[in-house]
C-alpha positions as a Markdown table, in Angstrom:
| # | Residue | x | y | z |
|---|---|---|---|---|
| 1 | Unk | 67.9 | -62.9 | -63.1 |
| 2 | Unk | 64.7 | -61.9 | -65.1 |
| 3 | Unk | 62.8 | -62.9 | -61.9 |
| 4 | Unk | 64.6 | -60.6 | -59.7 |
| 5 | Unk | 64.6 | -57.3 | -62.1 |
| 6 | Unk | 60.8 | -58.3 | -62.2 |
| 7 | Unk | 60.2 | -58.4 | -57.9 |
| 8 | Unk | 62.5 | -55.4 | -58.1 |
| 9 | Unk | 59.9 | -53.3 | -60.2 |
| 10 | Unk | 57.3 | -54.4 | -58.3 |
| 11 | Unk | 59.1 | -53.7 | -55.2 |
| 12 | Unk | 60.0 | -50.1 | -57.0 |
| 13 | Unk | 56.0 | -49.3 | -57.5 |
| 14 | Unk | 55.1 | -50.0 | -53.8 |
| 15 | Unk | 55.9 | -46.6 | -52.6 |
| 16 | Unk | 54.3 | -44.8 | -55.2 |
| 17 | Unk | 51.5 | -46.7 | -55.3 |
| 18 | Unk | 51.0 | -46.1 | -51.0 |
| 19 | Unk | 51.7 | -42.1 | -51.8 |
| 20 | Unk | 49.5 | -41.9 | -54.5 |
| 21 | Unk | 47.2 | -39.2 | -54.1 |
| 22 | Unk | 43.8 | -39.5 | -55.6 |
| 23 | Unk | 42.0 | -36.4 | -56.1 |
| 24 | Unk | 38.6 | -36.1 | -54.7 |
| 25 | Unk | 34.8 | -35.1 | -55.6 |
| 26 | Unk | 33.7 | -31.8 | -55.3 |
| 27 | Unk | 30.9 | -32.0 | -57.5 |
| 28 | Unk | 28.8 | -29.1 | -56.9 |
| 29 | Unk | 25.2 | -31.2 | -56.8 |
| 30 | Unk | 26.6 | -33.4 | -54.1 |
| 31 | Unk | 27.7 | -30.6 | -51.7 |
| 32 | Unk | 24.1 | -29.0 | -52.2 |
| 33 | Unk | 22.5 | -32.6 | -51.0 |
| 34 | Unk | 25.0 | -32.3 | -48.1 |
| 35 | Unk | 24.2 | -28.7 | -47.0 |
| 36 | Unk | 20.3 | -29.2 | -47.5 |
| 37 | Unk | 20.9 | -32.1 | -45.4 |
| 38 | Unk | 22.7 | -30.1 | -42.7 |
| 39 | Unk | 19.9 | -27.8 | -42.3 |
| 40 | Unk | 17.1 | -30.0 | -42.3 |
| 41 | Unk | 19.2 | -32.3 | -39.5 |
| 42 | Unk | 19.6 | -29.3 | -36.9 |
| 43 | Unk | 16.1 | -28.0 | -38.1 |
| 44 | Unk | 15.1 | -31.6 | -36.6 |
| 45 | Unk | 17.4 | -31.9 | -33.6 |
| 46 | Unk | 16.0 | -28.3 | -32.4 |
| 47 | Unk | 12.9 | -29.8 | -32.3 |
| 48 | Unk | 14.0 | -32.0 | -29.7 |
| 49 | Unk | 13.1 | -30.5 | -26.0 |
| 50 | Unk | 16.1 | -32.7 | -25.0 |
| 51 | Unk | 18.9 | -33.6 | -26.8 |
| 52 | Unk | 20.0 | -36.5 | -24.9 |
| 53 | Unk | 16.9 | -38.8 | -26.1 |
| 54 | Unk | 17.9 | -41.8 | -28.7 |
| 55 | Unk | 16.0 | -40.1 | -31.4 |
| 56 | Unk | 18.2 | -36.4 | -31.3 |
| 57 | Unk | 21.5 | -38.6 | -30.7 |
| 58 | Unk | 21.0 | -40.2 | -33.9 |
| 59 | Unk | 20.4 | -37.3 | -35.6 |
| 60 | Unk | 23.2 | -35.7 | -34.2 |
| 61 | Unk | 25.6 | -38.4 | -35.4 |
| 62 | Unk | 23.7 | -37.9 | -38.5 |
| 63 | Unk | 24.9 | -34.2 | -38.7 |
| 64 | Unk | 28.2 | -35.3 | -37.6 |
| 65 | Unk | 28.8 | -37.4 | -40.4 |
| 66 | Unk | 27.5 | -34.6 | -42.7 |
| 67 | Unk | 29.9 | -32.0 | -41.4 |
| 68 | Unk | 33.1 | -34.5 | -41.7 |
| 69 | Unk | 31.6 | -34.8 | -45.6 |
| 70 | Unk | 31.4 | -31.0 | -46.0 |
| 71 | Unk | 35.1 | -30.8 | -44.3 |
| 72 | Unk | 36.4 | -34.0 | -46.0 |
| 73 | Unk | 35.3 | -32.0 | -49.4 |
| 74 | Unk | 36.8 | -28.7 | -48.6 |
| 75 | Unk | 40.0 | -30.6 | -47.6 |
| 76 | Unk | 39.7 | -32.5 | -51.9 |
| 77 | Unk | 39.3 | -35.9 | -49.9 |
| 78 | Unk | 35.7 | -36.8 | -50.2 |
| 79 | Unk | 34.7 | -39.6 | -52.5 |
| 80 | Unk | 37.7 | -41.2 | -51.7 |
| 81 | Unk | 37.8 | -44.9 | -50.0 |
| 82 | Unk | 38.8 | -45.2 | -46.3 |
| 83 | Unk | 39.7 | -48.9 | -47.1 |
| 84 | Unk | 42.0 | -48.8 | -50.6 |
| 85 | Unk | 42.3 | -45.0 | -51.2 |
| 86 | Unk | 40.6 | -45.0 | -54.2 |
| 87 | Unk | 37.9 | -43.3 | -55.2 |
| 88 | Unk | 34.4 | -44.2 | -54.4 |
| 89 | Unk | 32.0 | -45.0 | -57.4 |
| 90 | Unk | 30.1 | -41.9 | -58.3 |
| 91 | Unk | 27.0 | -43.5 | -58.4 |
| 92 | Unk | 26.8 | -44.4 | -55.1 |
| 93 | Unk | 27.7 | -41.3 | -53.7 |
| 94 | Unk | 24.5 | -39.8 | -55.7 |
| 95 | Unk | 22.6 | -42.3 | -54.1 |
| 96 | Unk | 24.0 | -41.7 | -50.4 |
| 97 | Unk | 26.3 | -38.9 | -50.1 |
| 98 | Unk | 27.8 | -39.8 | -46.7 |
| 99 | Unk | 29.2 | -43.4 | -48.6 |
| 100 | Unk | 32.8 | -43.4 | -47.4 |
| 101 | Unk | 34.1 | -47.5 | -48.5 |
| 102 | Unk | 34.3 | -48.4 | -52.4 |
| 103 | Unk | 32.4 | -51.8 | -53.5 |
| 104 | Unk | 35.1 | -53.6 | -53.1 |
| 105 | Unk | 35.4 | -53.1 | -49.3 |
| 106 | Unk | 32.2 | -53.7 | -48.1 |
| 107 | Unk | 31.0 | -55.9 | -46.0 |
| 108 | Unk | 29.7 | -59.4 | -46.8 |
| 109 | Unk | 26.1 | -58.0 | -44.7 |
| 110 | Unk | 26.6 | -54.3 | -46.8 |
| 111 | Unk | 27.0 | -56.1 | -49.8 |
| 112 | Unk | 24.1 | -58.7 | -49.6 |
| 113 | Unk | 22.0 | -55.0 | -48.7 |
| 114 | Unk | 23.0 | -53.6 | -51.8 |
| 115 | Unk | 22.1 | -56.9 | -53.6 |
| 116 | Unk | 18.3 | -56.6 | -52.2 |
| 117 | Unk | 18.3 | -52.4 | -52.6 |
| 118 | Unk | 19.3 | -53.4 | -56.6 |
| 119 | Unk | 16.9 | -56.2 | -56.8 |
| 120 | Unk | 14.0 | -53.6 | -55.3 |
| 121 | Unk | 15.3 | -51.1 | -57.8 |
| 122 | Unk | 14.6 | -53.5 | -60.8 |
| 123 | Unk | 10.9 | -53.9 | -59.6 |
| 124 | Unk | 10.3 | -50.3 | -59.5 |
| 125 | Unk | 11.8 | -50.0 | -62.6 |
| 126 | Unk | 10.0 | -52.7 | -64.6 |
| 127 | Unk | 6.8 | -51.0 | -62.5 |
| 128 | Unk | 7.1 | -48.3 | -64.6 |
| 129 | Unk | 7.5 | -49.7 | -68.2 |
| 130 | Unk | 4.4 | -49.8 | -70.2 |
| 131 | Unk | 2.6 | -53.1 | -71.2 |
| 132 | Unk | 4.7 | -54.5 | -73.9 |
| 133 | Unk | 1.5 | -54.4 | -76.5 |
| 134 | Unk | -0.5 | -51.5 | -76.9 |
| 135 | Unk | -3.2 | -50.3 | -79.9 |
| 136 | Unk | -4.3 | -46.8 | -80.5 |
| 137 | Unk | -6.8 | -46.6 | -83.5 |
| 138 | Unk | -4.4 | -48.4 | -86.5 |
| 139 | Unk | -1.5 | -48.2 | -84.6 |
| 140 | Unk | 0.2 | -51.1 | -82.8 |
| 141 | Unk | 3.6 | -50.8 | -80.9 |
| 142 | Unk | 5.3 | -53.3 | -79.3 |
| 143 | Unk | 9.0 | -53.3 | -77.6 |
| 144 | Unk | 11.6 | -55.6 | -75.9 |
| 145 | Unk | 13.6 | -54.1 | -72.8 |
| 146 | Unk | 16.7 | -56.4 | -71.8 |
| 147 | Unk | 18.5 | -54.5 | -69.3 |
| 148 | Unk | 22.3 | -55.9 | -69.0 |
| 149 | Unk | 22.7 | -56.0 | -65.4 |
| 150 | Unk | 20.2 | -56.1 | -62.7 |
| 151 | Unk | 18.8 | -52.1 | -63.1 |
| 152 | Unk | 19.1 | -50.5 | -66.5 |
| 153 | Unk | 19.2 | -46.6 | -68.0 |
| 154 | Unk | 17.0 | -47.3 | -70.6 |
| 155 | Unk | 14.2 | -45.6 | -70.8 |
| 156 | Unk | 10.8 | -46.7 | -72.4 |
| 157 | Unk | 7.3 | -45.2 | -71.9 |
| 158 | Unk | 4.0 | -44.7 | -74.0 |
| 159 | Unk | 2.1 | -42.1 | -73.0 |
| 160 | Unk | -2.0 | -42.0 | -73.6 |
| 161 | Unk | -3.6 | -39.6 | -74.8 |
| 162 | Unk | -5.8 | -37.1 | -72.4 |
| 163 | Unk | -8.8 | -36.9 | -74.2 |
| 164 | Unk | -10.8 | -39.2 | -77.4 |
| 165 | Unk | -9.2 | -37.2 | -80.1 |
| 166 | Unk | -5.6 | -36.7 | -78.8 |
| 167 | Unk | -2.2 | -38.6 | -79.9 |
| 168 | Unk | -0.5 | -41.2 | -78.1 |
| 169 | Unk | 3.1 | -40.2 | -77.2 |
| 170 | Unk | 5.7 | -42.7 | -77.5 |
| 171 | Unk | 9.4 | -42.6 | -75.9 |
| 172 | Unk | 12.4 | -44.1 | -76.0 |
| 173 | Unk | 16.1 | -43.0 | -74.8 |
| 174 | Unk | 19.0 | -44.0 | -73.0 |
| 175 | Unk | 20.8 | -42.6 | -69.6 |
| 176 | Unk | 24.6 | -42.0 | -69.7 |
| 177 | Unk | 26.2 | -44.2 | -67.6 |
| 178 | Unk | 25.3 | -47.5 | -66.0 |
| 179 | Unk | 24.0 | -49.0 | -62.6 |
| 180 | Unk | 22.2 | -47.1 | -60.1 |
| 181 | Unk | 22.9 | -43.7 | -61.2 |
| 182 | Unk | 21.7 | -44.2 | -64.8 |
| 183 | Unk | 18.3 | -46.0 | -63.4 |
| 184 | Unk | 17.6 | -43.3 | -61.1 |
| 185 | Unk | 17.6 | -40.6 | -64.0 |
| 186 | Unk | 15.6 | -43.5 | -65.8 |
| 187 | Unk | 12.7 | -43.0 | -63.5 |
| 188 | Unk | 13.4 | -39.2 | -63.1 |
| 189 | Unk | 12.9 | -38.8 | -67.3 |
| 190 | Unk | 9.6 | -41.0 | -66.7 |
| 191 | Unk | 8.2 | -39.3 | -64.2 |
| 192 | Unk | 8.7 | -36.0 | -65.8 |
| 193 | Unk | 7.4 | -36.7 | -69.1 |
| 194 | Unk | 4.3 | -38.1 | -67.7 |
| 195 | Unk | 4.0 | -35.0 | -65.6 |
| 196 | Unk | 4.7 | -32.9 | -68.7 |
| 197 | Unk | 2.3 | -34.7 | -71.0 |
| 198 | Unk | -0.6 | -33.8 | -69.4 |
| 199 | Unk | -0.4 | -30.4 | -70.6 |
| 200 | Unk | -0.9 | -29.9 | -74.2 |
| 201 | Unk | 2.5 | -28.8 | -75.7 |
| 202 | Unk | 3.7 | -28.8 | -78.9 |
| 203 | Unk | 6.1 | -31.6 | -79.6 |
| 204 | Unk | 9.3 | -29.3 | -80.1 |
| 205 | Unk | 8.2 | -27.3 | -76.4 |
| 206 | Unk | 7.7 | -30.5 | -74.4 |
| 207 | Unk | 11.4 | -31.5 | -75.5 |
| 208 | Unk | 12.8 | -27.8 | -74.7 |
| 209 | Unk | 11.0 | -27.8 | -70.8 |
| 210 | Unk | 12.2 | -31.4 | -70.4 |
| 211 | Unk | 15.7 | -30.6 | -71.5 |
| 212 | Unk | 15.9 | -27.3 | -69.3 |
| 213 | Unk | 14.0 | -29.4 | -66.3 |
| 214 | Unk | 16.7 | -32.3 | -66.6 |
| 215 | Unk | 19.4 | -29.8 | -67.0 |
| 216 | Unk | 18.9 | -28.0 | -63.4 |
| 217 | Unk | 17.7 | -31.4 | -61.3 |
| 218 | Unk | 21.2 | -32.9 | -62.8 |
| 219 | Unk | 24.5 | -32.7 | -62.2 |
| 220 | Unk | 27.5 | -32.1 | -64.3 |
| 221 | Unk | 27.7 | -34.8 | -67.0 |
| 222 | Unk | 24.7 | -36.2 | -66.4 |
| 223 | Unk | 22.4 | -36.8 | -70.1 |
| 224 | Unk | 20.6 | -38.8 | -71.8 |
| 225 | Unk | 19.7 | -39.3 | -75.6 |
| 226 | Unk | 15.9 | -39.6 | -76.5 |
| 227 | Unk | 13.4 | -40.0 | -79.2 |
| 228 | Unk | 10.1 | -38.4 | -78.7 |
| 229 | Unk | 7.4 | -38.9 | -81.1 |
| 230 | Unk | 3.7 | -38.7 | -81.1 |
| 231 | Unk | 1.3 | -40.2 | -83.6 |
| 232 | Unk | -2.3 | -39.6 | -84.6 |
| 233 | Unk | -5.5 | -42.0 | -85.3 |
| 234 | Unk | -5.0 | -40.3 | -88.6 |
| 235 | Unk | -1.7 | -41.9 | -89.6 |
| 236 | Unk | 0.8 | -39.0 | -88.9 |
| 237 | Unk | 3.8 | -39.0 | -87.0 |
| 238 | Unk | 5.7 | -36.1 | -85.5 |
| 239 | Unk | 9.0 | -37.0 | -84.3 |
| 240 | Unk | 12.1 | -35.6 | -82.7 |
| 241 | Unk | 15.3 | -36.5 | -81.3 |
| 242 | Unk | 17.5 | -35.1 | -78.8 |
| 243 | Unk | 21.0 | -36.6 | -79.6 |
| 244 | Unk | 19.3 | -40.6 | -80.2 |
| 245 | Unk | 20.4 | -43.0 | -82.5 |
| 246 | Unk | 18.5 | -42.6 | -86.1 |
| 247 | Unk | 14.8 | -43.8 | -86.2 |
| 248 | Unk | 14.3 | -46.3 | -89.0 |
| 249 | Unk | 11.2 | -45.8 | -91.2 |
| 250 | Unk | 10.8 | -49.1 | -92.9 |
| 251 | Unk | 8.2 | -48.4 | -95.8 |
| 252 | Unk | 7.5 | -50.5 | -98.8 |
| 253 | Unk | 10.2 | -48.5 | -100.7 |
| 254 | Unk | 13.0 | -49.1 | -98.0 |
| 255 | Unk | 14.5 | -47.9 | -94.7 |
| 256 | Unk | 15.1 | -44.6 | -94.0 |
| 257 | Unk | 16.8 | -42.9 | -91.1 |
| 258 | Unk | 15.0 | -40.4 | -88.8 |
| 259 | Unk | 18.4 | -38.2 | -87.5 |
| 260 | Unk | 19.0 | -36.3 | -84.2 |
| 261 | Unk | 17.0 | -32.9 | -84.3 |
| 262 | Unk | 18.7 | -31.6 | -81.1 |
| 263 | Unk | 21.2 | -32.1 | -78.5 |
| 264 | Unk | 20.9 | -34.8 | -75.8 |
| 265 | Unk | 18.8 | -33.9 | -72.7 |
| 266 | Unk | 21.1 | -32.0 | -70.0 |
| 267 | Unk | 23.8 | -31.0 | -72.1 |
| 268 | Unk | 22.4 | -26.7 | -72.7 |
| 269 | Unk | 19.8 | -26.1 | -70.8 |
| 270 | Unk | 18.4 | -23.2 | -73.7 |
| 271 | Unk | 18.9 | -26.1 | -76.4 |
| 272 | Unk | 16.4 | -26.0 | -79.4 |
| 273 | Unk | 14.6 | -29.0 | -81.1 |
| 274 | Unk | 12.8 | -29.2 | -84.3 |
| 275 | Unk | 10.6 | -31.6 | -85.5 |
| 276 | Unk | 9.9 | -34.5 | -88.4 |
| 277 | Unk | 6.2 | -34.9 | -89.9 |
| 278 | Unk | 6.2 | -38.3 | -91.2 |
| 279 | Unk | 3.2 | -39.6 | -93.1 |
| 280 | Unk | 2.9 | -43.4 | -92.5 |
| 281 | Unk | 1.2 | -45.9 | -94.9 |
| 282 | Unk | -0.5 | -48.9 | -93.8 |
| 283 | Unk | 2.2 | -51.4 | -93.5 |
| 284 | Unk | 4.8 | -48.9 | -92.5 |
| 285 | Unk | 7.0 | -49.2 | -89.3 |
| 286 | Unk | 8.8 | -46.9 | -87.0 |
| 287 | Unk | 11.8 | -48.7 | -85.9 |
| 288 | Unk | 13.5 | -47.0 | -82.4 |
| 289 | Unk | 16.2 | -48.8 | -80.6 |
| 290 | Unk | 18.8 | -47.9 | -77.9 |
| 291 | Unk | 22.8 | -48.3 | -78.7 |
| 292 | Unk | 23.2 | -51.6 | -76.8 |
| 293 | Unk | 21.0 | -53.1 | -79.9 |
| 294 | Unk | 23.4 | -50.8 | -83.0 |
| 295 | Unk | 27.1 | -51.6 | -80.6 |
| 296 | Unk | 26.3 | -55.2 | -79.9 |
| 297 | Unk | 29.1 | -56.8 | -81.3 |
| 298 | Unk | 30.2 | -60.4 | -82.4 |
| 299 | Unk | 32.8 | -62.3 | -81.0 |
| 300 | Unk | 35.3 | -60.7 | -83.6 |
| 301 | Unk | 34.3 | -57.6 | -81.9 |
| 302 | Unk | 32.5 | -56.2 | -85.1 |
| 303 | Unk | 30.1 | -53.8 | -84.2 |
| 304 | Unk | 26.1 | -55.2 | -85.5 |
| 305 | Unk | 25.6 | -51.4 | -86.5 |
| 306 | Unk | 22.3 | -49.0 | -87.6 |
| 307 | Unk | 23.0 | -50.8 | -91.0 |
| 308 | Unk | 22.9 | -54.3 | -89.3 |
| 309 | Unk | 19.6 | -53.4 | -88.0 |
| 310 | Unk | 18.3 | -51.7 | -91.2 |
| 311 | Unk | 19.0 | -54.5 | -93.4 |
| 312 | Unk | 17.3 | -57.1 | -91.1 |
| 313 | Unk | 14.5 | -54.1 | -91.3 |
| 314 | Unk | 14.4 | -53.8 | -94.8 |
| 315 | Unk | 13.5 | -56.9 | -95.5 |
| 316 | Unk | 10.4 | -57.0 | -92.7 |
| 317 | Unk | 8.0 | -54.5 | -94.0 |
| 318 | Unk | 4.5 | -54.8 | -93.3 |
| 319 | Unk | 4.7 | -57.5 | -90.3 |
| 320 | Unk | 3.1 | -56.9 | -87.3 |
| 321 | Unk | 5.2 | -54.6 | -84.5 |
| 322 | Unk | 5.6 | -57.9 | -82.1 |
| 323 | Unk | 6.6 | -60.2 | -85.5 |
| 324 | Unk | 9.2 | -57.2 | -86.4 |
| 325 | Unk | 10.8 | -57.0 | -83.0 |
| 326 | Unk | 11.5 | -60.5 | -82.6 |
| 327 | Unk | 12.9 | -61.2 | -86.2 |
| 328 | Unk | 15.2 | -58.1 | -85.7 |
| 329 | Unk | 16.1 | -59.5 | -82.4 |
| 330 | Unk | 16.4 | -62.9 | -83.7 |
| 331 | Unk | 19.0 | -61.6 | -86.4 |
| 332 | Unk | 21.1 | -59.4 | -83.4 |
| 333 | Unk | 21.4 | -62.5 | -81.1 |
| 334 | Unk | 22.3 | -64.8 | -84.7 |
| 335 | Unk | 25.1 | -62.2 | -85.0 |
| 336 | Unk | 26.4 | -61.8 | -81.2 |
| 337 | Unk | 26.5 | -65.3 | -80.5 |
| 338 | Unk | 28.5 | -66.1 | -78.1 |
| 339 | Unk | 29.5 | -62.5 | -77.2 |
| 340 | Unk | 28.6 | -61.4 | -73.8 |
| 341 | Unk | 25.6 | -58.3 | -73.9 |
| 342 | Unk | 28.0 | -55.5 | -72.9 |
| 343 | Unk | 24.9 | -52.6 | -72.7 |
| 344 | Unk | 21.3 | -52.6 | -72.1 |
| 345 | Unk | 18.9 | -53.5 | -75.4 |
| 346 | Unk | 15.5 | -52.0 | -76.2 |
| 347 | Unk | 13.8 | -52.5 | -79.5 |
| 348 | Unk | 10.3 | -50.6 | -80.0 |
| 349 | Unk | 7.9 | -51.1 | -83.1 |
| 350 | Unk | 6.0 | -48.5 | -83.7 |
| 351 | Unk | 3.5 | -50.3 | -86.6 |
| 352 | Unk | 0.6 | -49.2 | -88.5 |
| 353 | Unk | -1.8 | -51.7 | -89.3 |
| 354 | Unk | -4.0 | -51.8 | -92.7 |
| 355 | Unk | -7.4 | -51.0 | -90.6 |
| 356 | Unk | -8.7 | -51.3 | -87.3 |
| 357 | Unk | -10.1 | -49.1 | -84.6 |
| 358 | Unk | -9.8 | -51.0 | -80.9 |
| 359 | Unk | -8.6 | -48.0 | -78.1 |
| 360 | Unk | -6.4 | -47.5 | -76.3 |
| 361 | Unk | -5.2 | -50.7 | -74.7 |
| 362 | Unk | -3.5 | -54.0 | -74.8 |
């Protein structure tokens, strides 16, 4: 009797389930890619003296496709599967805005192509990090960057300075979202800070043009949290933080946090920043990490925490920025044990040593 009330539910939820109307995307940034599509393909197939050539019927289909994903999106259908009905991940359609199947309902030859586009995307993305150790006058930073999946939205850079008696900008955030989407903002946020640093702004400016930048090259819902600092041969640190976890500054008389001096990147494009002068002793550390270290959790599901991570910090002070990394990562792995890394992890030590004067380099 149980059994048949049970296949009669079930049997109940079919109907809804076939009717079910999902709604779709309309985001605004995807129908601009579609329109500046559109013009560009009949910019191209004008071109062509005759239209019935291989090369303009292509693009014709092309433009054919992008008119039935302008339509589809006027009609509140586009982004949704033609397989299941459901909608289309979001990333993807960032990433190709004609994508009309979900994951699940690829091919086995579409899916082992997304496997290799992913697999490229790593490279390019570990092409961008920074070498792992770098020294600039007394200063010596090193990081660990363990993505979760096969791209991450990390982001890690160190900047060099322009000229002799400049200061070495150091970076270290973390995309909302995951997968494709999130690492192609990664790379956006590098390749805009590099472009950025060039020109000699004052900390709070270069974090008020990269916030207003991000904001109109992104769309709705689209930020990341970031720490931004810069330090000098001379042992000072300027610092600020748009939405990012606490900095830890682990000194001889404890750990202290470094708070958020701003909103996250893309969130108000006229957002304000202010900025922390640290003076750092020999021995002192500048502790940044992204939230996949503070959420890691054990298999109770307790959260390791910022004061996981600044009593493992605490008790490090004055060891070199590759010995503190590992030891704190040594103690976040002794506590997750056996729990599965849920988000991606990056740890960067930002050390200054009691003397030593070797450039800018590994």
């Amino acid at each position: 009797m149980l059994e048949s009330d049970g296949a009669a539910t079930q049997m109940a939820k079919v109907p809804q389930q076939a009717t079910r109307t999902v709604p779709g995307i309309t985001d605004a940034y995807l129908r601009e890619q579609l329109e500046k599509r559109r013009v560009v393909l009949k910019s191209a197939i004008s071109s062509f003296p005759i239209v019935e050539t291989p090369g303009a019927a292509r693009l014709v289909e092309l433009l054919q496709e992008v008119d039935s994903a302008v339509q589809r999106m006027d009609e509140g259908t586009y982004g949704i599967c033609d397989a299941c009905h459901d909608t289309v991940e979001k990333e993807r359609l960032i990433a190709d805005p004609l994508v009309r199947l979900c994951l699940d309902h690829l091919t086995s030859d579409e899916q082992r192509a997304l496997e290799r586009d992913l697999e490229l995307a790593s490279q390019v993305q570990r092409g961008l990090l920074p070498q792992t150790d770098t020294r600039f006058g007394d200063w010596r930073i090193h990081y660990h960057y363990r993505p979760a999946g096969i791209v991450s939205g990390d982001y890690c850079d160190l900047i060099p300075p322009a000229s002799e008696d400049g200061r070495l900008i150091f970076l270290l955030g973390d995309v909302a979202g995951k997968g494709v989407a999130a690492s192609l903002l990664m790379t956006h946020l590098n390749a805009m800070f590099r472009s950025l640093a060039r020109i000699d702004f004052e900390l709070d400016q270069l974090l008020e043009i990269a916030n207003r930048l991000f904001c109109q090259s992104t769309i709705a819902g689209q930020f990341a949290t970031l720490v931004c600092g810069r330090v000098s041969k001379a042992g000072e640190v300027e610092i600020g933080s748009a939405g990012h976890t606490p900095a830890l500054h682990v000194s001889k008389n404890g750990v202290k946090q470094i708070g958020a001096t701003g909103l996250p990147l893309g969130i108000f494009s006229t957002s304000r920043y202010t900025v922390h002068r640290v003076r750092m002793e020999p021995g002192d550390s500048l502790l940044l990490f992204t939230d996949g270290i503070s959420e890691a959790r054990n298999l109770s599901g307790d959260e390791y925490g910022i004061g996981g991570i600044s009593l493992a910090a605490g008790r490090l002070h004055g060891w070199p920025s590759n010995e503190l990394v590992s030891a704190c990562l040594k103690d976040i792995e002794t506590y997750s044990y056996g729990a599965r890394q849920a988000d991606d992890q990056t740890l960067m030590a930002v050390h200054r040593a009691e003397s030593g004067a070797a450039a800018f380099g590994g």
